[in-house]
N, C-alpha and C positions, 0 to 999 in steps of 0.2 A: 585529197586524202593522204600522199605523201607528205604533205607539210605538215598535215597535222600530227600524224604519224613521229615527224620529226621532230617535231615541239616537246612530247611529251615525252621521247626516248632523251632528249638536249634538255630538260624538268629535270629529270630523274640523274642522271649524269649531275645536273647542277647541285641538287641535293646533295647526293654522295659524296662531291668536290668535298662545299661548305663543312660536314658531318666530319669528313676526314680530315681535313685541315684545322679545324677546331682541336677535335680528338687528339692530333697528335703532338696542339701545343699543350692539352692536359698532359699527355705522357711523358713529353720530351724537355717541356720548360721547368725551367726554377722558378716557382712563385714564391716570393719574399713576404713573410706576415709578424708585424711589428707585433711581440710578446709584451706583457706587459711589465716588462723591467727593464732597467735602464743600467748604464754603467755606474757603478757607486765611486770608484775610485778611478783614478788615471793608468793608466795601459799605455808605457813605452814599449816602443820596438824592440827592445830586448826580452822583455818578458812575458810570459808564458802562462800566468794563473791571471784570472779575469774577475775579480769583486762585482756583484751584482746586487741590485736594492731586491728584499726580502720578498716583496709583494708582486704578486704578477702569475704569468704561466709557468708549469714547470719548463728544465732543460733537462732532458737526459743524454746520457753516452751515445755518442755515433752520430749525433744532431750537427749540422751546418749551419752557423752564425757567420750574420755577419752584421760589421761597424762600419759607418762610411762605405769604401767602399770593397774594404778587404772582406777575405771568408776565415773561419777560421771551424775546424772539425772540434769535438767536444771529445777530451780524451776522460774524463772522470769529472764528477759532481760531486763537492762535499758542503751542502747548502747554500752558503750565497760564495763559495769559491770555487770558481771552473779552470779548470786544467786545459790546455787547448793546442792543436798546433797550429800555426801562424800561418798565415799567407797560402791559407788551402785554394785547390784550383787556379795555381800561377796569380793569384793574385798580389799587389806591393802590402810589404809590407810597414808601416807605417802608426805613427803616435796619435791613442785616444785621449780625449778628455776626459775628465766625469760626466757625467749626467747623460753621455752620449745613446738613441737609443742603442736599442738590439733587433735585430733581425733572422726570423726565423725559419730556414730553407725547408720548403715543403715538395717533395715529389712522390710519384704514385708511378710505379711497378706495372705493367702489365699481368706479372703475376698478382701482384698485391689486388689488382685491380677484377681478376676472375676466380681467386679464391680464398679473397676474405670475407667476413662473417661479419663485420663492423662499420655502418657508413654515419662515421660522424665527422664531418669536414671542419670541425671545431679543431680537433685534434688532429686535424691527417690522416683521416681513416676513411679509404674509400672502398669498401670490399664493396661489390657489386649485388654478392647474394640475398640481404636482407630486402633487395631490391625486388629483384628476380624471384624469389621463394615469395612474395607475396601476389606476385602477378599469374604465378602461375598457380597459386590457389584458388585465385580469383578463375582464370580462366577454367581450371579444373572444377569447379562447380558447376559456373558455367554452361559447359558442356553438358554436364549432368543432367542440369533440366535441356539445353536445344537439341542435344541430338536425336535422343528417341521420341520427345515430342514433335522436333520437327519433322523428321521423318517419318512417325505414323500419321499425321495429318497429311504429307502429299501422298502415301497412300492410301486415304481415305476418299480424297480430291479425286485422285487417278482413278482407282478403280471402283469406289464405293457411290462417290456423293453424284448427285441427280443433277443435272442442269441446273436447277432454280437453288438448289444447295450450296452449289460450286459460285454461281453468282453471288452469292451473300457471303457466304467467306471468304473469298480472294478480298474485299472491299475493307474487309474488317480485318483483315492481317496485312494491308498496304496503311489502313490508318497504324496500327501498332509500330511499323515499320518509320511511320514518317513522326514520332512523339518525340519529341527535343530530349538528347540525353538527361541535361540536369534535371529535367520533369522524372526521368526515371530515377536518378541522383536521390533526390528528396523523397519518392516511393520506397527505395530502399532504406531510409534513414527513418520516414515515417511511419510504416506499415510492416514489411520486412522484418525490421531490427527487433521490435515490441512483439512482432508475433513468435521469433527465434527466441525472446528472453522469455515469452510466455511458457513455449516448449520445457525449452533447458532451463529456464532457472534463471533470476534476475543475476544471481552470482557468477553464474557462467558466461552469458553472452553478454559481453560489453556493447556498449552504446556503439562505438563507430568498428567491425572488424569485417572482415574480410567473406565470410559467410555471406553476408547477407547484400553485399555488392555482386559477388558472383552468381546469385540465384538469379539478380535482378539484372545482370548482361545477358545470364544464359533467356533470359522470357524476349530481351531488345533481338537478342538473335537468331530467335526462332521461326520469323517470318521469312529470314536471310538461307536457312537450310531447309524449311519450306516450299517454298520459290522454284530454289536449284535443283532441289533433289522431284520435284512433282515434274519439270521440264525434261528429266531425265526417266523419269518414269512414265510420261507417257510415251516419249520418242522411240519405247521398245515397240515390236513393229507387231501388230493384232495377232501374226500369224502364231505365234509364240502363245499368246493366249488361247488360241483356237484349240491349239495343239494340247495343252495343256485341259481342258473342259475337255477335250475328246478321250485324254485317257483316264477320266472319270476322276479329274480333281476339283477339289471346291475351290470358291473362290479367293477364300482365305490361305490355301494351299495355291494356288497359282501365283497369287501377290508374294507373296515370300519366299517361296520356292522355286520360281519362275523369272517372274519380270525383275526382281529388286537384285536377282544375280545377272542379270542382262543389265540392270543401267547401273550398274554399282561402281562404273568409272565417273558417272554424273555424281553419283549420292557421296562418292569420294571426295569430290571435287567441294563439293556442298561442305563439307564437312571440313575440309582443310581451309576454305576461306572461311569459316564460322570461325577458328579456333584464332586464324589472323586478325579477324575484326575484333574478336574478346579482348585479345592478347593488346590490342591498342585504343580500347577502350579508355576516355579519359574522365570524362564527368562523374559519373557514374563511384568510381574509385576513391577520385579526389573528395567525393563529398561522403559517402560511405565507408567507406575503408579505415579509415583513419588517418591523421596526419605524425610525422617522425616514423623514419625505418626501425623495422625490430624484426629481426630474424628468429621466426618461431613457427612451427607448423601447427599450432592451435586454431583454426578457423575461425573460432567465436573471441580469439585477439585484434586488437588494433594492429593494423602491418599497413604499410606505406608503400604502394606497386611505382615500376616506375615511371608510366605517364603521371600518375598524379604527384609525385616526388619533381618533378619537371613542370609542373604546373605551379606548384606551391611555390616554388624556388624562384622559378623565373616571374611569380609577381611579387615578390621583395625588393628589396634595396640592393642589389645585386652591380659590383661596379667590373666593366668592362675589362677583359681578357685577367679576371682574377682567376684561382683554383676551383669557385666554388661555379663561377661562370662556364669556362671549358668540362667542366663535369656533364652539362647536363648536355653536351654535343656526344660524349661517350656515351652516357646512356641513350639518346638518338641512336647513335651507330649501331648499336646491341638491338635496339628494336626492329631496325630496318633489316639487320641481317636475319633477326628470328622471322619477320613478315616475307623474305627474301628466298630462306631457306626453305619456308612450307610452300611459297608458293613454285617452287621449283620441286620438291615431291607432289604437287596437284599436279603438275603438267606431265613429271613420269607417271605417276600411275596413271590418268588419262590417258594417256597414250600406250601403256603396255595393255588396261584390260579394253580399250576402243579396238585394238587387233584383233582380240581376243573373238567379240561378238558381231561381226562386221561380217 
């Protein structure tokens, strides 16, 4: 049991490494991306303005180029003539030809990185948010439908349902529990979506958004705060119920009144690994949600969370230790620390209200 033990704390550890070390050649490295323009004229060592062919990416001011293997900063742009200074970051400097390419220095800010508003790695543009602001819509529906469903069902289990009851539905909410996310994926895309456009209006709910992903995590996660929160509701101890029917409460007043404030570090608990599991929900996103980030809080929008952002990505053409590569190890690291962070307020509050009725 210690090795095992030791396995999965030396997993987790391994993770981390990998996640971090990834991560911080997105933040820390120069990745060089060939623009599509080329040098038009010759560039000797003496000189200082850079003739460029008309066609291609733009250059603006502040940008780092580089020829061979010099750098050179971009001090002014006046269409295909760059102003520059030479031999930026210690580098020789030295005589171009024509036709030679360009090369164009890409790095990303940690700030740039936690409060930008734009992820298009086309451009250099990695804000985090359009990311995050979709995930957490998702999840925030989500929630919507698991937590008060889930939770009036295990009080219904705990104190309501009959033996022959409680047999048929535990059975039927382990099947719900065990259905292949894309099987929910494609419910949400084919049932879901058309009955949200039926609602609102075919003008209003677009075909893939965010709406109707997150109804369809919160119904996968219902069985998951079911489960937790029924084990904690029954664990409160009869006596508490006794007590409760002696001073002339109903039953509906004892369950809520009573017992659901006695296990409420279980239904806590329940509750904060639901919002975990949503939060890393990946099928489900990728195929309903929609694909390309867009920072919008319209739910009935296409928005791009970002496991599914991490999924799309990583099945492209995607070439080893590029910018658009190390990206999706930062976004890893941002998930791990959100699934890291709740799961460290489930373990305090567990532990502050378990004092509490013990």
């Amino acid at each position: 049991m210690f090795l095992c033990g030791s396995l999965s704390i030396l997993t987790t550890v391994g993770i981390v490494y990998e996640l971090g070390k990834e991560s911080l050649n997105f933040f820390l490295k120069i990745q060089w991306e060939e623009i599509n323009k080329n040098l038009a004229e010759p560039l000797s060592a003496s000189e200082r303005t850079l003739f460029v062919t008309a066609r291609g990416s733009a250059i603006a001011e502040g940008d780092v180029l580089r020829l061979g293997e010099e750098q050179m900063r971009v001090l002014s742009v006046s269409r295909q003539a760059i102003e520059v200074a030479r031999g930026a970051n210690g580098t020789p400097i030295v005589h171009h030809p024509a036709g030679q390419a360009i090369y164009l220095a890409l790095e990303v800010s940690l700030w740039e990185f936690v409060s930008g508003t734009q992820w298009v790695p086309q451009v250099g543009s990695f804000g985090i948010w359009p990311l995050l602001n979709a995930t957490l819509m998702t999840t925030s529906f989500a929630m919507l439908i698991a937590l008060p469903l889930g939770l009036s069902i295990a009080i219904y289990l705990s104190e309501y349902a009959s033996e022959g009851a409680r047999r048929m539905i535990k059975p039927i909410m382990e099947v719900l529990a065990g259905v292949p996310t894309v099987v929910y994926g494609y419910f949400a895309l084919t049932f879901m979506t058309p009955l949200l456009r039926l609602i609102f209006g075919v003008d209003t709910v677009s075909i893939y958004n965010t709406a109707s992903a997150g109804l369809v995590i919160g119904i996968l996660v219902i069985p998951l705060v079911s489960s937790m929160s029924e084990d904690a509701l029954s664990a409160v101890p009869r006596a508490l119920r006794e007590a409760a029917f002696s001073m002339g409460a109903t039953r509906l007043e004892m369950a809520l009144q009573v017992v659901v404030p006695a296990a409420i570090s279980g239904i806590a608990a329940a509750f904060i690994m639901a919002i975990s599991r949503a939060i890393g929900e990946t099928m489900i996103v990728a195929i309903a949600s929609g694909a390309g980030p867009a920072f919008t809080f319209n739910p009935f929008q296409s928005a791009e969370t970002m496991t599914g952002h991490i999924v799309r990505i990583s099945g492209g053409d995607l070439s080893y230790d590029s910018i658009d590569y190390n990206s999706l190890f930062a976004i890893g690291l941002v998930l791990f620390f959100f699934t890291l962070g709740l799961n460290l307020i489930s373990q305090r509050i567990v532990r502050r209200f378990r004092e509490v009725y013990e």
